[in-house]
PASE-443198 format. One record per residue (C-alpha): residue in one letter; residue number from 1; x, y negated, z negated. Coordinates in steps of 0.02 Angstrom, whole numbers. Layout:
N
site residuo->A	num->NUM	east->X	north->Y	up->Z
...
This chain:
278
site residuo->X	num->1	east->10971	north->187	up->3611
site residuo->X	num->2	east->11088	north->210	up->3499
site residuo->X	num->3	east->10959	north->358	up->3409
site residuo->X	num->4	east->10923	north->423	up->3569
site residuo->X	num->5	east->11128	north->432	up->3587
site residuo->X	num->6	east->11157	north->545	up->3414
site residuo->X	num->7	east->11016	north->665	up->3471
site residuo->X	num->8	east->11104	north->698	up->3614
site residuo->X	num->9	east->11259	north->739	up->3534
site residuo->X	num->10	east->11175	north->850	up->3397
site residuo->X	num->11	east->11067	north->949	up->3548
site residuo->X	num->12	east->11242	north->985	up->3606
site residuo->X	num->13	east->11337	north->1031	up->3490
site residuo->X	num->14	east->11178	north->1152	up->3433
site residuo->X	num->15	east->11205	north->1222	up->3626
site residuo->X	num->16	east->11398	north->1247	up->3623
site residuo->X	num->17	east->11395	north->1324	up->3435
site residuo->X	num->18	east->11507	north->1468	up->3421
site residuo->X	num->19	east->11439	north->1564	up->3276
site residuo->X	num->20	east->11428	north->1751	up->3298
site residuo->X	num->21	east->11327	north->1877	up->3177
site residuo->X	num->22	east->11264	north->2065	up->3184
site residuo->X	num->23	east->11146	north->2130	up->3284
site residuo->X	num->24	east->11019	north->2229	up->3170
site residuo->X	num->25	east->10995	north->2365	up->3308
site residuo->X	num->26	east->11180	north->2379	up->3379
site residuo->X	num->27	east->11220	north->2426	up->3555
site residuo->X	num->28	east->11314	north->2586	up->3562
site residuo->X	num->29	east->11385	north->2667	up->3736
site residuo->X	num->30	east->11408	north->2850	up->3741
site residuo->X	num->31	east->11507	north->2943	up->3885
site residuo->X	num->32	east->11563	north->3130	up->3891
site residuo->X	num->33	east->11621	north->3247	up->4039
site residuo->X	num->34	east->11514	north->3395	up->4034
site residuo->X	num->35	east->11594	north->3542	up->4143
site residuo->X	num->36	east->11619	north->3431	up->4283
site residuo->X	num->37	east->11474	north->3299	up->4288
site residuo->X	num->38	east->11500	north->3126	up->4180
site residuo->X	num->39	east->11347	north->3102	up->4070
site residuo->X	num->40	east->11324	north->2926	up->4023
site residuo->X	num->41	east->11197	north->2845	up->3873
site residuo->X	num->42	east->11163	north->2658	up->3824
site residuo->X	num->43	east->11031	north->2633	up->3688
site residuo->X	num->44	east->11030	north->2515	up->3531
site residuo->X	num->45	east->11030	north->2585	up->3358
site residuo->X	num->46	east->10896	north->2529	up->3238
site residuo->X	num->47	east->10918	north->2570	up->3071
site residuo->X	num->48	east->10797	north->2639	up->2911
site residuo->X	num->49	east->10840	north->2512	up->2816
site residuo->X	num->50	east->10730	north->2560	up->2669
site residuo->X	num->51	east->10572	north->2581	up->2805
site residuo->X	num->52	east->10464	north->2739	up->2833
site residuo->X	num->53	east->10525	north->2747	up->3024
site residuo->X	num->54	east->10431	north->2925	up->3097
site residuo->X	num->55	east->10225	north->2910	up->3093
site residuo->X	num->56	east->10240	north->2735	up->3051
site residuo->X	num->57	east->10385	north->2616	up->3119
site residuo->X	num->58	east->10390	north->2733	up->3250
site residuo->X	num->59	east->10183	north->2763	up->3265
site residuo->X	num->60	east->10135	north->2958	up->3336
site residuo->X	num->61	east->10052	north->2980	up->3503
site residuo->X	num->62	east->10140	north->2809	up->3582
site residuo->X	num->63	east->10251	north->2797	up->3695
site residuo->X	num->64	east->10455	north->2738	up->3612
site residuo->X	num->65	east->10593	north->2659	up->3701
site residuo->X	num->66	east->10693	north->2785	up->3614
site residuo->X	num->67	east->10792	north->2659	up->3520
site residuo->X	num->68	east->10777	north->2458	up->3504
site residuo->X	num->69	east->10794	north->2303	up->3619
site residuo->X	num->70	east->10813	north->2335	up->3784
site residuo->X	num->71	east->10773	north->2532	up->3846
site residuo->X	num->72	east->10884	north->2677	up->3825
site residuo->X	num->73	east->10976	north->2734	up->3987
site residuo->X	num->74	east->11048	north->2890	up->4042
site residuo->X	num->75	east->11157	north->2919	up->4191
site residuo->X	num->76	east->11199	north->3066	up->4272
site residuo->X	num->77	east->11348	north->3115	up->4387
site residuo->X	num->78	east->11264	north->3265	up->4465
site residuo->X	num->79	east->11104	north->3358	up->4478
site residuo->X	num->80	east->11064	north->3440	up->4313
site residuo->X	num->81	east->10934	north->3499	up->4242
site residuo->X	num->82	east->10871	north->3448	up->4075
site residuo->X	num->83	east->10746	north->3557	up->3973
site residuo->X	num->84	east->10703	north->3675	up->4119
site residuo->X	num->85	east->10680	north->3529	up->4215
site residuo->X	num->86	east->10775	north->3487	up->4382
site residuo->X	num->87	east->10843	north->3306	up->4394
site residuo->X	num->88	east->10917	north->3209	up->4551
site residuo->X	num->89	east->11085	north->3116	up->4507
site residuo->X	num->90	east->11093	north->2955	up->4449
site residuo->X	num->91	east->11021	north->2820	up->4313
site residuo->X	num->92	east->10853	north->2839	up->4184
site residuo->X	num->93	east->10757	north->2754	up->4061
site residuo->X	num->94	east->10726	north->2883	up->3912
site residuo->X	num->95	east->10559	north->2864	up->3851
site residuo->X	num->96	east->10469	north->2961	up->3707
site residuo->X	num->97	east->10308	north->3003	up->3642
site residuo->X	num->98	east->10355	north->3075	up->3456
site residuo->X	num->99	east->10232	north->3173	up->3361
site residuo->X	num->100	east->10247	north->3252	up->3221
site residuo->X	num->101	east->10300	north->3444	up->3278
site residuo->X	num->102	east->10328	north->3392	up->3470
site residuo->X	num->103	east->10400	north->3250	up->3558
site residuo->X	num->104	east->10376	north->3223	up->3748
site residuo->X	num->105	east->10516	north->3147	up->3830
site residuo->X	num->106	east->10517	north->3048	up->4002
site residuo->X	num->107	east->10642	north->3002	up->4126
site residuo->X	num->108	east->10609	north->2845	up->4217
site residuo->X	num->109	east->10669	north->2780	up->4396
site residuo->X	num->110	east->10624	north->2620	up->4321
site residuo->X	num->111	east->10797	north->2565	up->4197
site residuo->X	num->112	east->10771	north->2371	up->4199
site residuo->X	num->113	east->10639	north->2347	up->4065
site residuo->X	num->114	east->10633	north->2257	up->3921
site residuo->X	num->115	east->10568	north->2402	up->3800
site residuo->X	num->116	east->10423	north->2474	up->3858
site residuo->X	num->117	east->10362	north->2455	up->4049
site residuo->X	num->118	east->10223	north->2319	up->4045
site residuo->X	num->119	east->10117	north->2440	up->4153
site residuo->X	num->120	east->10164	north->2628	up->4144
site residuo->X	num->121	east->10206	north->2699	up->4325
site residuo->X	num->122	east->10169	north->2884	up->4341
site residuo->X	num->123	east->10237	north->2881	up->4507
site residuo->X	num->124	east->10405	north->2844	up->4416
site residuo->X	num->125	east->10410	north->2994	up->4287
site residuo->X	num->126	east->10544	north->3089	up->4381
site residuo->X	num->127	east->10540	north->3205	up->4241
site residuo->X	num->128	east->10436	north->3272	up->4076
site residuo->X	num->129	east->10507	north->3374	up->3946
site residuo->X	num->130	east->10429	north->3428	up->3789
site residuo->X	num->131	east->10566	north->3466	up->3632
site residuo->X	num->132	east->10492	north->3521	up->3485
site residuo->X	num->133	east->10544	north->3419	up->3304
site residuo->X	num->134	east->10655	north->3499	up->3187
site residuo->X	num->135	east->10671	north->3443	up->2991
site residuo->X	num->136	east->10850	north->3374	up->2947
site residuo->X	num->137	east->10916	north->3404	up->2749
site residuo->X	num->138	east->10994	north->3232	up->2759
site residuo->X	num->139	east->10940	north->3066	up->2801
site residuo->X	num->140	east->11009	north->2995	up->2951
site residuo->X	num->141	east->11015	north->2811	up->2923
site residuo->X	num->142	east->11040	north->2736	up->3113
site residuo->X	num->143	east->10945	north->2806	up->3263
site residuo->X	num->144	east->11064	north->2932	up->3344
site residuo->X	num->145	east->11100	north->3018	up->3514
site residuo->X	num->146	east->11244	north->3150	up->3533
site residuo->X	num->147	east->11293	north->3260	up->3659
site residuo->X	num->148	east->11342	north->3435	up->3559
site residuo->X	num->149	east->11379	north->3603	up->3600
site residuo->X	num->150	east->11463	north->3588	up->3743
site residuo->X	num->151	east->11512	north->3726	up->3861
site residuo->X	num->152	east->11558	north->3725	up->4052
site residuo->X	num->153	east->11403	north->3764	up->4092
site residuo->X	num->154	east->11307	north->3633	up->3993
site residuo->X	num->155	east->11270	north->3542	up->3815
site residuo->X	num->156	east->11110	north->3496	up->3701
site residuo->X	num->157	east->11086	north->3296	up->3705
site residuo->X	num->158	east->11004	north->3270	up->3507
site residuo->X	num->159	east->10883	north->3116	up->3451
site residuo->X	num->160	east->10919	north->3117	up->3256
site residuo->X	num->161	east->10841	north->2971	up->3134
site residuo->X	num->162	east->10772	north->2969	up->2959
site residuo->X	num->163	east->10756	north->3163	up->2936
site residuo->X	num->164	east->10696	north->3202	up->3120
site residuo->X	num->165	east->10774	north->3293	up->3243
site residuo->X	num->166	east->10734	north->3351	up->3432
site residuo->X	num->167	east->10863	north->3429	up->3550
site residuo->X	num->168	east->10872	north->3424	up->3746
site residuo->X	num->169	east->10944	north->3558	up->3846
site residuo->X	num->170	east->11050	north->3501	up->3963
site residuo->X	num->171	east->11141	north->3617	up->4128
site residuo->X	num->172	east->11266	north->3556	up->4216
site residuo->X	num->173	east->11315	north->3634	up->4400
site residuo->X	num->174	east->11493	north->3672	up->4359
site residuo->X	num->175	east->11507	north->3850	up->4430
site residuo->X	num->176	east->11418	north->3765	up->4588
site residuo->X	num->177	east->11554	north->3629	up->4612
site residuo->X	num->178	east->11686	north->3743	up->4554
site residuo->X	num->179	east->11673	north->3872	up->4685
site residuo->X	num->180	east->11650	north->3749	up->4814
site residuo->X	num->181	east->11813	north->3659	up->4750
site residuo->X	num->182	east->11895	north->3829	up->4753
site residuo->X	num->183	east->11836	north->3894	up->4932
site residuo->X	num->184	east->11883	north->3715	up->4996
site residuo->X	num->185	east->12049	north->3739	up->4946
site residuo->X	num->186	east->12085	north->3896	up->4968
site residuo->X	num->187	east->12065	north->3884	up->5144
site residuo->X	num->188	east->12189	north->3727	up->5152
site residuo->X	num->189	east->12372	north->3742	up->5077
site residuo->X	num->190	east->12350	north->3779	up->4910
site residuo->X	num->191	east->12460	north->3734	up->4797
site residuo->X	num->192	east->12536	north->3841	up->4638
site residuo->X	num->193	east->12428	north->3757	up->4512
site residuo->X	num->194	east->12291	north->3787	up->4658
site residuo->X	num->195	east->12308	north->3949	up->4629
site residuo->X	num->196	east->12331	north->3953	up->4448
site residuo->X	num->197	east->12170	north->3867	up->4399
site residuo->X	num->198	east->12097	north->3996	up->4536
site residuo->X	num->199	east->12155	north->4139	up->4471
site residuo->X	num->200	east->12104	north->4067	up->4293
site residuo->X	num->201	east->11951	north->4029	up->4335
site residuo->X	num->202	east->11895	north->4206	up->4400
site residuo->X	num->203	east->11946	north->4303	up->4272
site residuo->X	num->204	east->11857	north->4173	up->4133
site residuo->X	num->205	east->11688	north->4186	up->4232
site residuo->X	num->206	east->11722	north->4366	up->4260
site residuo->X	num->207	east->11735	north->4369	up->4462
site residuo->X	num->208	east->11850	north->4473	up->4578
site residuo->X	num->209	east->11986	north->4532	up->4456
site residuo->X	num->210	east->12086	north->4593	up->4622
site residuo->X	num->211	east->12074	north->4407	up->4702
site residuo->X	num->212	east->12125	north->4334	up->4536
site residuo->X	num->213	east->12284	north->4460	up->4502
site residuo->X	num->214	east->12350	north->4394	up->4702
site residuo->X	num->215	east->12340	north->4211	up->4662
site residuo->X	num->216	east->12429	north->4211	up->4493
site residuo->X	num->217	east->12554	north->4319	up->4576
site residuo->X	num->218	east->12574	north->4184	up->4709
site residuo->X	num->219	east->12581	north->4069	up->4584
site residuo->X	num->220	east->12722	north->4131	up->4520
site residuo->X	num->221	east->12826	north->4174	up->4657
site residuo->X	num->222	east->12791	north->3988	up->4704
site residuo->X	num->223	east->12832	north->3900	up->4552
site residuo->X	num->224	east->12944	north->4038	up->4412
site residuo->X	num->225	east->12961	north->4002	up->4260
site residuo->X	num->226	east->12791	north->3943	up->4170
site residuo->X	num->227	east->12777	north->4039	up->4023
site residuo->X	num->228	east->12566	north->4001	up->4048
site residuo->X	num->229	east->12545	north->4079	up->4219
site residuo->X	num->230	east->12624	north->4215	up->4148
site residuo->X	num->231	east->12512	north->4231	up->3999
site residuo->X	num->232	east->12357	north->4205	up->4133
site residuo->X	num->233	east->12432	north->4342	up->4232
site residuo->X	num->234	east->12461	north->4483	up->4063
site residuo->X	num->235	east->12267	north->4444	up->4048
site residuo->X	num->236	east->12209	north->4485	up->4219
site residuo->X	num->237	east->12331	north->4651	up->4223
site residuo->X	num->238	east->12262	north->4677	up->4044
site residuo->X	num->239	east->12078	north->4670	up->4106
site residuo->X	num->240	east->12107	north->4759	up->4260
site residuo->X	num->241	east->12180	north->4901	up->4110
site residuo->X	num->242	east->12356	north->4892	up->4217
site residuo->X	num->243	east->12414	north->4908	up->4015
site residuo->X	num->244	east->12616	north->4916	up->4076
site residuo->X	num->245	east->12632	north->4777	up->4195
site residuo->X	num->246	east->12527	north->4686	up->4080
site residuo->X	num->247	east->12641	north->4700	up->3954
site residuo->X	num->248	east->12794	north->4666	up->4061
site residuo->X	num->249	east->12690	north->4484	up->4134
site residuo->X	num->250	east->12687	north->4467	up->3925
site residuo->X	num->251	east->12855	north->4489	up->3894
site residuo->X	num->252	east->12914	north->4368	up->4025
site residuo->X	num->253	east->12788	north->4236	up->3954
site residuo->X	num->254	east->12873	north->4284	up->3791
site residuo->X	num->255	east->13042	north->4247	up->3811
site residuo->X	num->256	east->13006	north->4091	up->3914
site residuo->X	num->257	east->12908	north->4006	up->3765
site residuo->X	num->258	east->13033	north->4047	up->3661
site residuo->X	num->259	east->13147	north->3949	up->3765
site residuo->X	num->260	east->13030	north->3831	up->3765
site residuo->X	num->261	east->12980	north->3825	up->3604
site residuo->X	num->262	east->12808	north->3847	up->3607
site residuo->X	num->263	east->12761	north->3949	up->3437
site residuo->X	num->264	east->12598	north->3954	up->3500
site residuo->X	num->265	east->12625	north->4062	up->3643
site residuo->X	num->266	east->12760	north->4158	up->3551
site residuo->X	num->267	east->12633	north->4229	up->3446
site residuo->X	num->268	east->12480	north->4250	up->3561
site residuo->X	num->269	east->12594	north->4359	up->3660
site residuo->X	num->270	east->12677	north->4434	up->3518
site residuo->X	num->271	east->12496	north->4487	up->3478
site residuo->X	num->272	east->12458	north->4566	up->3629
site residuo->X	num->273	east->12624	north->4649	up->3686
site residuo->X	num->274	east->12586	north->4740	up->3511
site residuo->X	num->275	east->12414	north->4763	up->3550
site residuo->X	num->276	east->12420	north->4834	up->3726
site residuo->X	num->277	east->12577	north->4943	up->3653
site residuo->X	num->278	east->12457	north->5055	up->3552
């Protein structure tokens, strides 16, 4: 009894031990705003470790969780489209078939698997993309995926480890949401930073010049004294080539950042009240 008693105690206290250590593959959570949608990645991070990892820990011509432990997810906000490819909203495995010059990449409905899916389900392929490899100088020690290059528009989501290197275009529908935002508004009560960001926006995606140069002027009749809506507005006149009251919106930007303070805007409009002068 009394041995039956101690291994008991010693079965618990193995149960309730505390003891933490490293993971060898890491978790690592990855979120960035592209344009307007949220792009979201979970995926563990193997390392080299002194191993050969591409044609041999990672074997050619078989399908990869694109990572270690449990499978890589990706979430999406919005519709996108990734490598050509159009792509509902919402949550996917990332699966990969590497090869030496070309890696095929899946997104799969199916995000609760331990690693690979015990039997492959075509049906839940909601995408196939095909990147092609590129040689790094540098050895990248721990798997990698970044989100580079970003623009309004969209961003390149890269798989990096050992020297490898594939790239996945991703397009975002900012202009889409944007416009909708915009007409939405527009035909409530917009407000003066309504109509800043309107006017803002047109001229930087090169729309209706005339549209833009009537909101940032109703901007600023409805809220004086921002030295930045009247730097937005010396740009519209500018591109509309209204040179004079261009230079007059830059002046009054002028002497209001240097009220403010703002050395920054003193000399982007220093710049171009000399520039426009000419």
């Amino acid at each position: 009894m009394k041995h039956l008693k101690l291994l008991i105690l010693m079965c618990g206290g193995i149960a309730m031990a505390q003891i933490q250590t490293p993971q060898p593959s890491p978790l690592s959570k990855l979120e960035q705003v592209v344009g307007l949608t949220e792009v979201k990645i979970e995926y563990s991070r193997p390392a080299m470790r002194g191993r050969t990892i591409m044609g041999d820990l990672v074997p050619f011509g078989s399908i990869w969780r694109t990572g270690a432990n449990k499978n890589t997810t990706i979430t999406f906000s919005d519709p996108v489209i990734v490598g050509g490819q159009a792509l509902a909203a919402g949550t996917y495995a990332l699966f990969s078939r590497p090869g030496e010059n070309l890696w095929e990449l899946f997104f799969y409905t199916e995000i609760e698997n331990l690693g690979i899916p015990s039997e492959w389900q075509s049906k839940s392929v909601a995408a196939v993309i095909e990147a092609p490899t590129q040689s790094l100088e540098k050895f990248v020690e721990s798997f990698t995926i970044s989100i580079d290059d970003l623009t309004n528009a969209g961003a390149n989501i890269r798989l990096s480890w050992e020297k490898t290197e594939v790239t996945i275009p991703l397009k975002v529908p900012t202009d889409e949401k944007t416009m909708a935002s915009i007409k939405k508004t527009m035909n409530g009560s917009p407000k003066a930073g309504d109509l800043y960001q309107a006017a803002v926006y047109y001229r930087e995606s090169g729309r209706a010049l005339q549209t833009a140069k009537k909101w940032i002027a109703k901007a600023i009749e409805m809220d004086p004294g921002k030295y930045w809506m009247y730097r937005q507005q010396s740009l519209i006149l500018a591109d509309l080539d209204e040179k004079e009251a261009a230079i007059e919106a830059a002046k009054s930007s002028l002497e209001l950042a240097e009220k403010a303070g703002n050395q920054d805007y003193v000399r982007l409009n220093t710049r171009a009240i000399e520039e426009w002068s000419q």
